[in-house]
C-alpha positions in Angstrom: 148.4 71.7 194.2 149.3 75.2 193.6 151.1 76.0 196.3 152.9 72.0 196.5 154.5 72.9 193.2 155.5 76.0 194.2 157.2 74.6 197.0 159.2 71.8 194.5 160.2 75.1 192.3 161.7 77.1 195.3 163.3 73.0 196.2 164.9 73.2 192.7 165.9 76.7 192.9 167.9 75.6 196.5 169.2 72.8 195.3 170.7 74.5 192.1 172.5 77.3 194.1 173.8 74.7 196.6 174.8 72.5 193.2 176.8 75.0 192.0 179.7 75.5 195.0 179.5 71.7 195.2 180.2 71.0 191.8 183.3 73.5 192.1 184.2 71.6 195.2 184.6 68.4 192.8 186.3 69.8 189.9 188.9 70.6 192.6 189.1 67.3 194.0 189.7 65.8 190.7 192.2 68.2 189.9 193.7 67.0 193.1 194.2 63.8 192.9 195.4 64.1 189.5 197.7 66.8 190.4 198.7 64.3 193.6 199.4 61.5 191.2 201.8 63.4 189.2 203.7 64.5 191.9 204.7 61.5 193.3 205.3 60.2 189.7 208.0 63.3 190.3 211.0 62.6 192.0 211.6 65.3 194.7 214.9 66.6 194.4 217.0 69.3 195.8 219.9 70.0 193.2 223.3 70.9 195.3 224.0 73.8 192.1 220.7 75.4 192.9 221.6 78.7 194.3 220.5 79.4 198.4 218.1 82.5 198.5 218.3 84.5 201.9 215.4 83.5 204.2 214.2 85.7 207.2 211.6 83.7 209.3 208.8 86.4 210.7 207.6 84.8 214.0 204.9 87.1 215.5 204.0 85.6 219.3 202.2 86.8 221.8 202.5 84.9 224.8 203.3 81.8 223.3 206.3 80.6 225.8 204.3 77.4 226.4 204.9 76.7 222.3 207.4 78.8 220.9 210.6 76.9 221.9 209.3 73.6 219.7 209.3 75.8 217.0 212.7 77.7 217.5 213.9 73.9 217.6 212.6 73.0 214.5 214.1 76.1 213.2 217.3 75.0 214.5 217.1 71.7 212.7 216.5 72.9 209.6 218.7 71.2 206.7 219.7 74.5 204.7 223.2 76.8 205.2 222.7 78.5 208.8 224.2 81.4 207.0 221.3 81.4 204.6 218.0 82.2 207.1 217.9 84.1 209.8 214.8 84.1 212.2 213.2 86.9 213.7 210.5 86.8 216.8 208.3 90.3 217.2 207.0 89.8 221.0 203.8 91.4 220.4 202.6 93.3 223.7 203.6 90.5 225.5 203.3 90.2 229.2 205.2 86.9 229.8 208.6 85.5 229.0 208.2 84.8 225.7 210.9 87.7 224.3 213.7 85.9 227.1 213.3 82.4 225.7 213.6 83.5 222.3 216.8 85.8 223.7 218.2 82.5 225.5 219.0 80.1 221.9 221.6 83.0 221.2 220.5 82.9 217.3 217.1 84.2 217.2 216.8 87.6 216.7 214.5 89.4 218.9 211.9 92.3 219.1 210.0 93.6 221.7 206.9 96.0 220.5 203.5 97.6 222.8 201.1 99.5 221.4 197.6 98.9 222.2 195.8 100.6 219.4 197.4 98.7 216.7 197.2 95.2 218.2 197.1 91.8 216.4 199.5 89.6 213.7 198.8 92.0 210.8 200.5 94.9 212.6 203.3 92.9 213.9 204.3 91.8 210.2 204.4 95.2 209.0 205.9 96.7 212.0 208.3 93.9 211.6 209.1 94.8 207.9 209.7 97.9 208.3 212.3 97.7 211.1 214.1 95.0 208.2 214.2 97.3 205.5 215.0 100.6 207.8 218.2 98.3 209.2 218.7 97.6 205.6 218.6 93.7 206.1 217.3 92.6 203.1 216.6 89.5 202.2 215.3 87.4 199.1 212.4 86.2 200.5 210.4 86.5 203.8 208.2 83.3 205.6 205.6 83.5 208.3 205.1 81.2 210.8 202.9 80.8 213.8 204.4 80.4 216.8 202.6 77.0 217.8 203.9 75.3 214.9 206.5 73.0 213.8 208.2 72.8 210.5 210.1 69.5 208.9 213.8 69.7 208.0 213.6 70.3 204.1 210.9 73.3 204.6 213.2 76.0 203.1 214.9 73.8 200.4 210.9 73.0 199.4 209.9 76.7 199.0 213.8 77.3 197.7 213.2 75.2 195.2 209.7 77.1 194.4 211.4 80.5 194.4 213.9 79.0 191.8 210.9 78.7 189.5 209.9 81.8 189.5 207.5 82.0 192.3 207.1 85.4 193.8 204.6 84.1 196.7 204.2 80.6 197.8 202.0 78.9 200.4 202.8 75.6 202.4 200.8 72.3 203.6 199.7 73.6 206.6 198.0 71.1 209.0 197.1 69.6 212.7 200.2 68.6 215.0 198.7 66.9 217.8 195.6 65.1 215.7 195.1 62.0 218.1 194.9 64.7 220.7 191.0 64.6 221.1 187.7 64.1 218.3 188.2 67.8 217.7 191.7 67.9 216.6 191.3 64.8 214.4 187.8 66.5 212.7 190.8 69.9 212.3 192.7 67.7 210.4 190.1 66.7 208.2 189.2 70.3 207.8 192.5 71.4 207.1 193.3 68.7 205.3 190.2 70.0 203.0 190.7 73.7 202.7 194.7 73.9 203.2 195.8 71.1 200.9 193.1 69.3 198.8 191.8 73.1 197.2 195.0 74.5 196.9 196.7 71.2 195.4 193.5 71.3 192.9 194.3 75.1 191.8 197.9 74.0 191.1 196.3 72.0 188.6 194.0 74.3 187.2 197.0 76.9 186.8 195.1 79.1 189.6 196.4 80.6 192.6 196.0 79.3 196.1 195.1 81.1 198.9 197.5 82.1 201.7 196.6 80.6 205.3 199.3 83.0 207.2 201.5 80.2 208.6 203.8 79.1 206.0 203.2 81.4 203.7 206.7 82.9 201.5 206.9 86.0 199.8 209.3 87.4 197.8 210.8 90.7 198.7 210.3 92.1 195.3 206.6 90.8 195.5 206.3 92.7 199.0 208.5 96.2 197.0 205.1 96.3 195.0 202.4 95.7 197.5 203.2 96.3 200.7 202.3 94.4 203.5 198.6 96.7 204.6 196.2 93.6 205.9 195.2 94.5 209.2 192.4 92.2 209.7 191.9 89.2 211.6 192.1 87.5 208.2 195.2 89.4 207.2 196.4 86.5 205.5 193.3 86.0 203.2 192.9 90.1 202.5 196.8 90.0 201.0 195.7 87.2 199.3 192.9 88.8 197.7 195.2 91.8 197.0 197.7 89.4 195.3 194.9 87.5 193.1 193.6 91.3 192.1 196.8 92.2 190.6 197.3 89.2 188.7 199.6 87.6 191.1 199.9 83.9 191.7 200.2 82.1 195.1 202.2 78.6 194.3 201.2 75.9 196.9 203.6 73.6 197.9 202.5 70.5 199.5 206.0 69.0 200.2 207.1 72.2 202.3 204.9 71.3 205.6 203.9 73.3 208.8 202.1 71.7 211.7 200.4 73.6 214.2 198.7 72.9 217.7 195.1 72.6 217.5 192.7 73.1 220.5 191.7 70.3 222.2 189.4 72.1 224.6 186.0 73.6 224.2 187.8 77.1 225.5 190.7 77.0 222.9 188.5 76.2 220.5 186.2 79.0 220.5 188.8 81.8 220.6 190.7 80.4 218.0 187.5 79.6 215.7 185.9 83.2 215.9 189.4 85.0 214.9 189.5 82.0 211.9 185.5 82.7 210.7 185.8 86.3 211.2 185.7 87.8 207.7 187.5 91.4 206.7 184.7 94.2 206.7 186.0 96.6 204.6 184.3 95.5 201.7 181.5 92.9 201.0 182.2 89.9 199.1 180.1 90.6 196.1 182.0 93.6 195.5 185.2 92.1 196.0 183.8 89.5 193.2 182.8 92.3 191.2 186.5 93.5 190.5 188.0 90.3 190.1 185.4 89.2 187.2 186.2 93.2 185.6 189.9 92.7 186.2 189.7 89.0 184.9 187.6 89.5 182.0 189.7 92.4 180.9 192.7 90.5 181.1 191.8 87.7 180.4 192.8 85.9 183.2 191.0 82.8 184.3 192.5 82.4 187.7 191.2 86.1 188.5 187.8 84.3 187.7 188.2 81.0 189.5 189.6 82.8 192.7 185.4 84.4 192.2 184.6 80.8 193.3 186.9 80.2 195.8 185.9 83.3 197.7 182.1 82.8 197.3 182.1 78.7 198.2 180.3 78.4 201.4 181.8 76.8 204.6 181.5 73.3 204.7 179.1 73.6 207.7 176.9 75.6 205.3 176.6 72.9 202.5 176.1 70.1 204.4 173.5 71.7 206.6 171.7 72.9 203.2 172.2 69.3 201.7 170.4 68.1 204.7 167.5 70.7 204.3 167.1 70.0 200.8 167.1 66.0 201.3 164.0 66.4 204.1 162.2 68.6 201.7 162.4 66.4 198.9 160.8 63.6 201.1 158.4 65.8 202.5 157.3 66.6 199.3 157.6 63.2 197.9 159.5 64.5 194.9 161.5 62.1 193.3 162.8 64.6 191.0 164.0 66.5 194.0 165.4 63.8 196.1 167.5 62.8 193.0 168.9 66.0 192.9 169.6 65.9 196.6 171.3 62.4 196.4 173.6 63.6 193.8 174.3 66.9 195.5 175.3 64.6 198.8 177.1 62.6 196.6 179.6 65.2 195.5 179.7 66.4 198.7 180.9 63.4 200.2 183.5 63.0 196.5 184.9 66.3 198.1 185.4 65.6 201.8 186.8 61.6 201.1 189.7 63.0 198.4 191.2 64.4 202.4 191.3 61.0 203.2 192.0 59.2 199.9 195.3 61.5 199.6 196.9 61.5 202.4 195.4 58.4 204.8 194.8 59.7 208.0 195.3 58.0 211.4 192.5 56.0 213.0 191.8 58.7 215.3 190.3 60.5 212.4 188.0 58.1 211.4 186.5 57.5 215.4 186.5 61.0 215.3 183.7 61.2 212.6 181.2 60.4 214.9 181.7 63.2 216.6 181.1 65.3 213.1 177.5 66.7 213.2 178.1 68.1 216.4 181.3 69.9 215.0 179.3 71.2 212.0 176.5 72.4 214.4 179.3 74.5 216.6 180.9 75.4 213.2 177.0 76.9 212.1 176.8 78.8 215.6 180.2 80.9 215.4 179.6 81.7 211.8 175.9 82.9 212.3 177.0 84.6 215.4 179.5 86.7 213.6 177.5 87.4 211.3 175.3 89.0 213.8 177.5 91.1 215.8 180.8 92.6 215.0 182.5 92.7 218.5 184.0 89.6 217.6 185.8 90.2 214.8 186.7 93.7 216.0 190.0 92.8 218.0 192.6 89.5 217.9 192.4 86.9 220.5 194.9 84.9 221.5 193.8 80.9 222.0 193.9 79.7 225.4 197.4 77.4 226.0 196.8 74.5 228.5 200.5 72.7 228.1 203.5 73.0 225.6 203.6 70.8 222.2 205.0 67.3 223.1 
């Protein structure tokens, strides 16, 4: 009997630790949708007196000929004065024809850089910067987008519109451009859907910051004059977030300002492109990064330093549900109805979080034939994170995902 109720106390103490991220998880949602609803109670307008800020698009590619020229079309669509944004493409050590077809529109402005020590999107950007601000073209703000992406015609008037507010950095809806593609690019969507709109949306309404996911992300050029682009990382995007949130800064999502990108629809593209997005920055451990955002929050008094503590210590979703599982078969192994109450309200909240994706922005059917494919994309999702976690090789260089065709 001893060691039985031992076993129900260690079930408790799991299922409180997995409670607590989950719980988060659904304070967010809610936040969401009520943030969601008063948004489109909003009319979305773009006032013709609003003054145009100066735009450069950073594109860093390397070796993205098969994708870049959807994007430079986009670009080229884009309903804001052509004398207001100028885009630049950094071919990064590139070894195809990627620098020519950006050379060919006769807009796009164009550098070619090698070095292979410094290697990667985080080196590009500041490479990239500091060729701007040595030619002394400044500019009011600076966006970065991923070569395999796609924006829609009112992006810049969006995060125009968001600068005008006083935004110094600001993030937008990124998402999945080819989701019917295959079960794996309609489960991205749903992922992405998750962490790139429905948490950030839910910090907008909890007067917190959102994170930055590297494509679509604006920032100012005063924001940049005080902390200089220095992520490196294969999570550059998420490090100069963290620096941001540190300082006090805010990261303004804007859901109406949206990116697509290509997703993988192979096994190959997919596990390149997941390793470089589950690598985490090892410069310093999570706790400790924690640590000074609960001191600099506390002493300022600053709640969003002390949310963004459990943002950065939530799980992946692959982690919670594999836990909520665990805890469920203990609880009937035990026969503890206690416990399995606790489980089924755990699940519950789980599921609250992943069905506000769908519930806000109603996903094509491919998405829901797709969820039967799910518990085999959690199980690959569990293997690249627990493979990273033991062995560093991974994380130690970028890799480029595998192109198989150009975006249609």
């Amino acid at each position: 009997m001893l060691v039985l109720q031992t076993l129900r106390w260690l079930l408790w103490a799991m299922e409180i630790v997995i409670a607590l991220p989950v719980g988060y998880l659904c304070i967010l949602s809610i936040s969401a949708t009520l943030a969601a609803r008063k948004r489109n109670k909003e009319s979305i307008s773009f006032s013709p007196a609003l003054r145009h800020a100066n735009f450069a698009i950073l594109i860093p590619a390397h070796n993205e000929i098969a994708v870049l020229g959807k994007l430079l079309e986009s670009l080229a669509a884009l309903d804001y004065p052509k004398d207001h944004y100028a885009v630049y493409v950094v071919a990064d050590n590139c070894t195809d024809t990627t620098a020519e077809l950006a050379r060919s529109t006769g807009w796009v402005n164009v550098n070619e850089r090698f070095d292979r020590e410094k290697r990667g999107k985080g080196f590009a950007l500041n490479w990239l910067l500091q060729k701007l601000e040595e030619e002394r073209l400044a500019y009011d703000a600076y966006i970065v987008l991923d070569a395999d992406s796609v924006v829609t015609p009112t992006f810049l008037q969006v995060m125009n519109k968001g600068l005008a507010k006083g935004a110094q950095a600001l993030q937008a809806h990124n998402n999945v451009l080819n989701v019917t593609d295959s079960p794996s690019t309609a489960l991205r969507w749903l992922a992405l859907t998750l962490i790139n709109h429905v948490r950030p949306l839910g910090r907008n309404g909890l007067k917190c910051s959102s994170t930055l996911t590297g494509n679509g992300m604006c920032l100012s050029r005063s924001l940049l004059m005080r902390y200089p682009w220095q992520a490196f990382s294969l999570a550059e995007d998420y490090q100069y977030y963290l620096t941001l949130v540190r300082h006090g800064e805010k990261v303004l999502y804007l859901p109406e300002a949206i990116v697509r990108s290509e997703m993988p629809s192979t096994f190959a593209q997919m596990r390149t492109q997941d390793i470089r997005w589950e690598s985490l920055d090892g410069s310093q451990p999570a706790w400790k990064t924690a640590w000074h955002l609960l001191r600099a929050g506390v002493k300022n008094r600053d709640f969003a330093r002390i949310e963004a503590i459990a943002e950065l210590l939530t799980p992946p979703l692959s982690y919670l549900a594999g836990l909520c599982l665990l805890t469920l078969l203990g609880s009937l192994l035990l026969w503890s109805i206690p416990n399995l109450l606790m489980s089924l309200v755990i699940i519950g909240g789980l599921f609250c979080y992943f069905s506000t994706a769908i519930f806000l922005l109603r996903p094509p059917r491919a998405v829901y034939m797709a969820l039967l494919h799910a518990p085999g994309f959690v199980l690959w999702k569990l293997w690249v994170i627990l493979m990273l976690r033991r062995s560093k090789k991974h994380t130690a260089e970028w890799i480029r995902t595998i192109r198989t065709t150009p975006i249609k």
